[in-house]
C-alpha positions in Angstrom: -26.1 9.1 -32.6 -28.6 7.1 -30.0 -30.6 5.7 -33.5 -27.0 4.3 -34.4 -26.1 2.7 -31.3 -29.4 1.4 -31.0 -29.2 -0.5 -34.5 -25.5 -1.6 -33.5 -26.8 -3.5 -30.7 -24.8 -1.4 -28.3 -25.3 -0.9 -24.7 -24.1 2.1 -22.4 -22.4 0.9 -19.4 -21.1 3.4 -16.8 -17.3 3.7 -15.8 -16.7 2.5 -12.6 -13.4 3.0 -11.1 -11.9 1.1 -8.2 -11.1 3.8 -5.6 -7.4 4.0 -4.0 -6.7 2.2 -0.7 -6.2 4.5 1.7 -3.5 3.9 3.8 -2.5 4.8 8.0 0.5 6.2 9.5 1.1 2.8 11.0 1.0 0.5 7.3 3.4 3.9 6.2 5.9 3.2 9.3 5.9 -0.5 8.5 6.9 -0.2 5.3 9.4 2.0 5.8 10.4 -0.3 8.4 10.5 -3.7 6.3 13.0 -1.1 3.2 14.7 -0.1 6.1 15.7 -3.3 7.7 16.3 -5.3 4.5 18.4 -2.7 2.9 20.4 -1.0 5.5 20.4 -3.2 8.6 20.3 -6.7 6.5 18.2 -8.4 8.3 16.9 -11.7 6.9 14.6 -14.1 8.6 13.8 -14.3 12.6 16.0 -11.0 12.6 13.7 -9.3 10.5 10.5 -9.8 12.3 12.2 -8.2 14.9 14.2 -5.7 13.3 10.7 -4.7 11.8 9.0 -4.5 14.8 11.5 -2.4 16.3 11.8 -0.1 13.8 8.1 0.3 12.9 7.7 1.3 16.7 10.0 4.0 16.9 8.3 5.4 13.5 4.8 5.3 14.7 5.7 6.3 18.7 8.4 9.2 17.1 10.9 7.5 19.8 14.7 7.1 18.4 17.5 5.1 19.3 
């Protein structure tokens, strides 16, 4: 096996794997926020920064309207 790779010209390399990001409660809350706002509330522009912000608050503090 290692006398045939050798007269291939092949190499052994190992696998390296890029590992997953990890995410926080707070990037979870925010995007929940951003579906949130977009699909149910509407919000589009100036109103969506804020509706975001809003809503990622309550998520991350567990306060509700």
């Amino acid at each position: 096996m290692v006398a045939g790779c050798l007269a291939l010209g092949c190499t052994l390399a190992p696998v390296v794997t890029v590992p997953e990001a990890e995410t926080t409660g707070y990037d979870d809350c925010e995007r929940a926020a951003r579906d949130y706002c977009e699909d149910v509330v509407g919000a589009r522009d100036r109103d969506s920064d804020e509706c975001i912000a809003k809503y990622t608050f309550q998520c991350v503090s567990g306060a509700s309207d």
